[in-house]
Z-matrix of the N, CA and C atoms (Angstrom, degrees):
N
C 1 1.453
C 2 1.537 1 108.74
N 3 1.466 2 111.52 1 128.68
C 4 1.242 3 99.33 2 -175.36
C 5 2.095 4 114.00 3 -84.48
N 6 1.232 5 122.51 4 173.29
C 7 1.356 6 125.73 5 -162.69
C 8 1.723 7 99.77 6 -71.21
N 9 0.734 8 108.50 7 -39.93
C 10 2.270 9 83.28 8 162.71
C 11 1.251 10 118.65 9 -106.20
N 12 1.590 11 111.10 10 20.55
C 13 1.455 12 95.98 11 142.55
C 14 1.402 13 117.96 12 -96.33
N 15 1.162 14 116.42 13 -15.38
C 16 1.696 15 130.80 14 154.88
C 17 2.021 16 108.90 15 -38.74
N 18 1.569 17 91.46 16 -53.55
C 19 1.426 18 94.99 17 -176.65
C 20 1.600 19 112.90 18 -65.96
N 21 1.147 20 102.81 19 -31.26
C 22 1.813 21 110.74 20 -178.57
C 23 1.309 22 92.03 21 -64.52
N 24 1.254 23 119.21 22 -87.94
C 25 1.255 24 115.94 23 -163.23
C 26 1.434 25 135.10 24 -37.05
N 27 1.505 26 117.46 25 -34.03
C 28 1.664 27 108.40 26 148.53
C 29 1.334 28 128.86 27 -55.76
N 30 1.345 29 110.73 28 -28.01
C 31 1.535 30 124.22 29 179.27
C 32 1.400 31 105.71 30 -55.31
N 33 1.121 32 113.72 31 -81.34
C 34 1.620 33 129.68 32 155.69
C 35 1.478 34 118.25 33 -2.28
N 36 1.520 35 112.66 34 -73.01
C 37 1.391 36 136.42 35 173.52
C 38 1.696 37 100.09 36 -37.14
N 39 1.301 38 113.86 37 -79.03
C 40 1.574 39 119.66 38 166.50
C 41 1.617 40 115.36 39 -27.21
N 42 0.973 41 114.32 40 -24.12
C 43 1.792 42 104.01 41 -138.61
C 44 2.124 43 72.53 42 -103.55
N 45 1.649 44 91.26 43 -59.11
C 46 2.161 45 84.16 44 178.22
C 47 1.156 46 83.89 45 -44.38
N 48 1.078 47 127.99 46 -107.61
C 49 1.476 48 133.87 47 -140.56
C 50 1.754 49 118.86 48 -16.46
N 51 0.984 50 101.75 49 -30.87
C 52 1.312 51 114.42 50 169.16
C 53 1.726 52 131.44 51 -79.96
N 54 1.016 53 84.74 52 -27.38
C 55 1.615 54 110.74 53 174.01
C 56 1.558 55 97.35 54 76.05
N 57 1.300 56 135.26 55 26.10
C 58 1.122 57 132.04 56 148.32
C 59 2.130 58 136.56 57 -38.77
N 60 0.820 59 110.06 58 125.98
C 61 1.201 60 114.18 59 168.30
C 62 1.606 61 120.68 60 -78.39
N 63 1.453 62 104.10 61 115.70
C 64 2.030 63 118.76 62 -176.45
C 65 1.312 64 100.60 63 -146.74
N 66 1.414 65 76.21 64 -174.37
C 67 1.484 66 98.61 65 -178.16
C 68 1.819 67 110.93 66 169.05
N 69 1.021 68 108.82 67 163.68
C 70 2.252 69 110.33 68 -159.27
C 71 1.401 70 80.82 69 -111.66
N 72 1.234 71 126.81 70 123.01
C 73 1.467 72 147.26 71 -172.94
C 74 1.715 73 90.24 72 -91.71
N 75 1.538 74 126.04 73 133.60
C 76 1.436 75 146.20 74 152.93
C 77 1.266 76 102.28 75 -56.60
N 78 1.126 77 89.73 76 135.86
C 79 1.615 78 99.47 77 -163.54
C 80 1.620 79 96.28 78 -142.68
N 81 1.679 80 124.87 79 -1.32
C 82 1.914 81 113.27 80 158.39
C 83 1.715 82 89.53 81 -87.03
N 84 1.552 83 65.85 82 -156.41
C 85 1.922 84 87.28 83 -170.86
C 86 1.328 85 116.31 84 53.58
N 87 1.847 86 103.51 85 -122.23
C 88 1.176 87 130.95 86 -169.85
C 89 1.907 88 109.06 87 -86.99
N 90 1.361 89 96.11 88 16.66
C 91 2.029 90 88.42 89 -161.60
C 92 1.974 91 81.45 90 -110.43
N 93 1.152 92 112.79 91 170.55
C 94 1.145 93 133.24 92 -159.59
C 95 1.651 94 108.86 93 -94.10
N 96 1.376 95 119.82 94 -179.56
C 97 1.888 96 110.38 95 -170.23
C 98 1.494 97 90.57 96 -127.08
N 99 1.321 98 94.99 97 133.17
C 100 1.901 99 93.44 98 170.34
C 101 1.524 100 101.66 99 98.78
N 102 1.305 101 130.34 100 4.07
C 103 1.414 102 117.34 101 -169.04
C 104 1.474 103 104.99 102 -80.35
N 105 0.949 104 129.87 103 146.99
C 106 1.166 105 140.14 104 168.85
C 107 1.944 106 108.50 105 -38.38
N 108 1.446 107 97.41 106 147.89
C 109 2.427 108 95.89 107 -170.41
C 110 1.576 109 94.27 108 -77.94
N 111 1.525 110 119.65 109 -11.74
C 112 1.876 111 105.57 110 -168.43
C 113 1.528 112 89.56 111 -151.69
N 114 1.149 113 88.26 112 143.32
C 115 2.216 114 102.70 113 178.73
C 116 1.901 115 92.66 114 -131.15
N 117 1.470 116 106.25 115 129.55
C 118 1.284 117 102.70 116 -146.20
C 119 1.724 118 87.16 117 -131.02
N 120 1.430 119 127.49 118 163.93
C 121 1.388 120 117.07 119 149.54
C 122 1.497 121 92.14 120 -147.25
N 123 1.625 122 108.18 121 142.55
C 124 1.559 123 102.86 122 173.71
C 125 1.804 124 80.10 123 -154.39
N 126 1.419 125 92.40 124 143.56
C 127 1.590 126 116.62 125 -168.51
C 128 1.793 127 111.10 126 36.79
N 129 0.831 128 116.41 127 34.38
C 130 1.442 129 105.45 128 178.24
C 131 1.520 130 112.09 129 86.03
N 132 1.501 131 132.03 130 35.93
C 133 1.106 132 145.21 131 -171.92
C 134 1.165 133 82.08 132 -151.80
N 135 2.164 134 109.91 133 129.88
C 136 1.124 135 157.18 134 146.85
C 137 1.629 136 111.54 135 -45.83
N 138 0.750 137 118.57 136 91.61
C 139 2.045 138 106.63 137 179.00
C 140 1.681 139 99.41 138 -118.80
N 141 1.268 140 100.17 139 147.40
C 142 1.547 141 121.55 140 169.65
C 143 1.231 142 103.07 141 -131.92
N 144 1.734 143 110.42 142 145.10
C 145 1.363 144 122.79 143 168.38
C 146 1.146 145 106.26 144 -139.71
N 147 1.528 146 108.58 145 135.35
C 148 2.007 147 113.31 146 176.36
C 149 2.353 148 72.17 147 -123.66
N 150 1.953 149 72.05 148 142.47
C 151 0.952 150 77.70 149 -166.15
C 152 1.910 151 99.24 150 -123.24
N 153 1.185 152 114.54 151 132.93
C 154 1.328 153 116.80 152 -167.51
C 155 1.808 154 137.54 153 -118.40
N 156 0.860 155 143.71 154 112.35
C 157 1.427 156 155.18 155 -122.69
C 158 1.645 157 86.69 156 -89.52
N 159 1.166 158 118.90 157 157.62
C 160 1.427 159 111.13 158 -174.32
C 161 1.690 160 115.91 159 -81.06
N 162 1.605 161 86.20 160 132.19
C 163 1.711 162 96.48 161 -174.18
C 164 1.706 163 115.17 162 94.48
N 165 1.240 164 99.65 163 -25.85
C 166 1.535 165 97.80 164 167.83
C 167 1.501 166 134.49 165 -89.17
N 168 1.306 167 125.70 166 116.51
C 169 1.695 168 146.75 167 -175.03
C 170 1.668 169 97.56 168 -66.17
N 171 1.448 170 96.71 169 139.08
C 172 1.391 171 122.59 170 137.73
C 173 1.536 172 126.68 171 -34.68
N 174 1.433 173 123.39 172 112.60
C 175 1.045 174 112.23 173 -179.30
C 176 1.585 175 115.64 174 -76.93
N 177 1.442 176 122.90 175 169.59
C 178 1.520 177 119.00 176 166.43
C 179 1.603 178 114.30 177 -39.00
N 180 1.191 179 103.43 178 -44.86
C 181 2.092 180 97.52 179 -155.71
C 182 1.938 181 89.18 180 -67.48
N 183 1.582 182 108.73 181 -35.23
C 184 1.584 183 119.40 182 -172.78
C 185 1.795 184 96.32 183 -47.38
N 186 1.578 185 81.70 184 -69.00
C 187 1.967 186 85.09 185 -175.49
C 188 1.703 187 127.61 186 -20.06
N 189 1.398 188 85.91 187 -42.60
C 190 1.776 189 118.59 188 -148.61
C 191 1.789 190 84.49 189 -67.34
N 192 1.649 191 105.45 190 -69.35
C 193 1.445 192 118.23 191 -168.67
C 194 1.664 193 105.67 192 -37.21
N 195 1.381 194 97.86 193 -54.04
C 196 1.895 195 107.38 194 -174.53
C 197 1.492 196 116.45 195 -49.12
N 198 1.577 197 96.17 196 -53.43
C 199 1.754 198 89.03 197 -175.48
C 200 1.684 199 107.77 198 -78.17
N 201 1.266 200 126.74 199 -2.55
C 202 1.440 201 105.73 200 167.41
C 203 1.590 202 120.85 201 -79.97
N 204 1.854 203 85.27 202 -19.29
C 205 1.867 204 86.37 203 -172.03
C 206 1.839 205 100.37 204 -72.28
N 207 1.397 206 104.94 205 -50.91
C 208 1.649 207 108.87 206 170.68
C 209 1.538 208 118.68 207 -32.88
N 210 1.244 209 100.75 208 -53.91
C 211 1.917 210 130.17 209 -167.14
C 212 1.596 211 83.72 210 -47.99
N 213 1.610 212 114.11 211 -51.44
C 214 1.726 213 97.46 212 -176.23
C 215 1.768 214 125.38 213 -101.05
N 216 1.632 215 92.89 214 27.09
C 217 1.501 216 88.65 215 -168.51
C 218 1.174 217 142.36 216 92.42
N 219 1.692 218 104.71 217 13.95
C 220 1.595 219 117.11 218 -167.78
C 221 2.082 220 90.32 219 -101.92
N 222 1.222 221 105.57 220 170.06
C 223 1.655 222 106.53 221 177.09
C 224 1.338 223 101.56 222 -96.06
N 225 1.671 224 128.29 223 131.36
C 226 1.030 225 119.34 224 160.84
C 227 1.304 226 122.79 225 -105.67
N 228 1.252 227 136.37 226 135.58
C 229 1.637 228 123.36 227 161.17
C 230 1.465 229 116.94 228 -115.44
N 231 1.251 230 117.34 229 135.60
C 232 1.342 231 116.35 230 159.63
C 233 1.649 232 105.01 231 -95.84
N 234 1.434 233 124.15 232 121.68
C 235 1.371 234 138.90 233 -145.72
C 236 1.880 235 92.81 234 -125.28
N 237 1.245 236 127.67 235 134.37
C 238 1.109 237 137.30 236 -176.23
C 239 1.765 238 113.06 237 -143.16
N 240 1.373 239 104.04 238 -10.08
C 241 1.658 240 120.33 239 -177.04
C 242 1.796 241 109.07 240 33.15
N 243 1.476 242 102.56 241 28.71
C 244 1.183 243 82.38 242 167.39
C 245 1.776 244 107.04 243 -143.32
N 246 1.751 245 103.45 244 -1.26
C 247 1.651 246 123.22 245 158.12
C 248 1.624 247 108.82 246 -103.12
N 249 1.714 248 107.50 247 -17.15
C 250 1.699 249 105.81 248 -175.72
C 251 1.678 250 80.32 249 -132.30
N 252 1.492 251 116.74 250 137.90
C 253 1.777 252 122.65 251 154.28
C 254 1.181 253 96.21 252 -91.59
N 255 1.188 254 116.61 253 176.23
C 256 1.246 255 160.50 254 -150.09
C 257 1.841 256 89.41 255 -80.12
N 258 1.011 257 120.43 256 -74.09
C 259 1.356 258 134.61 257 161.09
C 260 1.457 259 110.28 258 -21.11
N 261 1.056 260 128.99 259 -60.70
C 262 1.545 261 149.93 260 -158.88
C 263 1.238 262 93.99 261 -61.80
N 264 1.886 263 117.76 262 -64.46
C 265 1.222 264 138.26 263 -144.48
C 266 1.796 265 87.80 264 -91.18
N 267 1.206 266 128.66 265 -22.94
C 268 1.694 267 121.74 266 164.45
C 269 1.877 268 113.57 267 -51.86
N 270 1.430 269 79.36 268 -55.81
C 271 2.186 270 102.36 269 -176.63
C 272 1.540 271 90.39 270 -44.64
N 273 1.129 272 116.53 271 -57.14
C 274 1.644 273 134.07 272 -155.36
C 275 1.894 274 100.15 273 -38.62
N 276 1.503 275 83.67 274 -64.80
C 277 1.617 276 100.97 275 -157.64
C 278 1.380 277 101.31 276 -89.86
N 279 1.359 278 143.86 277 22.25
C 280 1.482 279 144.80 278 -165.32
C 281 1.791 280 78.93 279 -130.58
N 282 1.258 281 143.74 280 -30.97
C 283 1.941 282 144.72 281 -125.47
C 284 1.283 283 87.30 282 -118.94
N 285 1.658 284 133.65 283 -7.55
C 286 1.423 285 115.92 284 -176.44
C 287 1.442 286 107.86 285 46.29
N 288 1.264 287 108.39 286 10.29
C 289 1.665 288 93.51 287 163.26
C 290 1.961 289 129.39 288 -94.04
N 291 0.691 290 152.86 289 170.05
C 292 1.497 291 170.34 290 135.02
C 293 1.661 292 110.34 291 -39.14
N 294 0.881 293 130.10 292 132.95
C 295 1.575 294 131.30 293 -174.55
C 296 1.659 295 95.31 294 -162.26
N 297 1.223 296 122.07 295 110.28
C 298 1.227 297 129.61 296 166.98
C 299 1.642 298 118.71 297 -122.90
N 300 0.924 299 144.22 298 110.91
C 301 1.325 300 133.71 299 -154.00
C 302 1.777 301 106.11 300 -118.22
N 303 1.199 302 102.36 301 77.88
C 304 1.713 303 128.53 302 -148.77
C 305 2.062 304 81.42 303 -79.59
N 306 1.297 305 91.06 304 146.46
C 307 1.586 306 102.52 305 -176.84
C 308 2.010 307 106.09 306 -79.93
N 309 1.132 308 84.93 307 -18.70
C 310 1.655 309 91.62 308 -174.60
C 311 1.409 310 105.28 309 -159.01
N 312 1.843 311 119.80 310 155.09
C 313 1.223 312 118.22 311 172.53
C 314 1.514 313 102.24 312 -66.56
N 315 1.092 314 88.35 313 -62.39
C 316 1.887 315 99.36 314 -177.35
C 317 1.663 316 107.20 315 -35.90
N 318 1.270 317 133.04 316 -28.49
C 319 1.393 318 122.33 317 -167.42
C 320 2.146 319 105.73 318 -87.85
N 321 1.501 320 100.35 319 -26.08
C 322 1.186 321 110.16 320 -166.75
C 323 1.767 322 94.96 321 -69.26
N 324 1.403 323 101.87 322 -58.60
C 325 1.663 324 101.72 323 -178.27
C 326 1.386 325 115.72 324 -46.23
N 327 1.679 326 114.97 325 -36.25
C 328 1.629 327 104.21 326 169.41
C 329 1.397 328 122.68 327 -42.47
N 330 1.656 329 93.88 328 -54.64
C 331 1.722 330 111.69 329 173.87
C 332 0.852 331 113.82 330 -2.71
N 333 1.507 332 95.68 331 -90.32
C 334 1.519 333 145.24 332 -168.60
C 335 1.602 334 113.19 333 -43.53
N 336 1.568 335 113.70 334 -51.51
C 337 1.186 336 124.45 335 -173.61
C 338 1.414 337 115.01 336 -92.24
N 339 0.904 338 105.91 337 3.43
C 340 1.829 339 128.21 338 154.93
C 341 1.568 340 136.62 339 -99.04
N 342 1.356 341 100.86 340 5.92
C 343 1.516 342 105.45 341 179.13
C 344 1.235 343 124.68 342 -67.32
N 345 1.229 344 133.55 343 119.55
C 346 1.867 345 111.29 344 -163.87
C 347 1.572 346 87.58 345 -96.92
C-alpha cells in the first residue's frame, strides 16, 4: 500500500466507525482534477477529505475544490494522520466545524478568489 493510501485507509476506518456514508470519487477519464480523495455525508453534513502522505501539500486546483465546498458550507479536511490522528479527524467531523489546513494564507485567498 502506498503512504496515502495508508492515509486513506485510516480515513475510511473513521468514517465506518461512524457509520457515515462515502465513497473515493474517479477522478481519470470522465471524473474531474482536484476533487477532493473522499465525498462523505454523516448526519446531514457534507464532508470532504483530500488526503495527504506526509509532507505533501495540496495542490492549487485541490485548494480551489475545498474552498468552494467550504464557500457553501460543506466540512473540508485536508487529513495527513500524522498533524491530525485518527481521533482528531473523528472530533473534526462530529464539531460541525470546518478544518482546512491550507499550505499557505496566500494560497487559500487564490482559492477563494477563484471560485467560479
Amino acid at each position: 500500500m502506498t503512504p496515502e493510501g495508508r492515509v486513506k485507509a485510516v480515513a475510511e476506518k473513521v468514517l465506518k466507525r461512524l457509520g457515515a456514508y462515502y465513497f473515493f470519487p474517479a477522478t481519470g477519464g470522465y471524473g474531474r482534477k482536484g476533487i477532493p480523495d473522499i465525498i462523505a455525508c454523516y448526519k446531514g453534513r457534507f464532508v470532504a477529505i483530500e488526503c495527504k502522505a506526509s509532507g505533501n501539500k495540496t495542490t492549487k486546483l485541490q485548494q480551489l475544490e475545498l474552498a468552494k465546498i467550504k464557500h457553501v458550507g460543506g466540512i473540508t479536511i485536508v487529513f495527513d494522520n500524522e498533524t491530525i490522528t485518527d481521533h482528531e479527524l473523528m472530533k473534526i467531523i462530529l464539531s460541525d466545524g470546518n478544518y482546512h489546513k491550507a499550505s499557505s494564507d496566500e494560497a487559500t485567498r487564490w482559492a477563494l478568489e477563484h471560485i467560479s
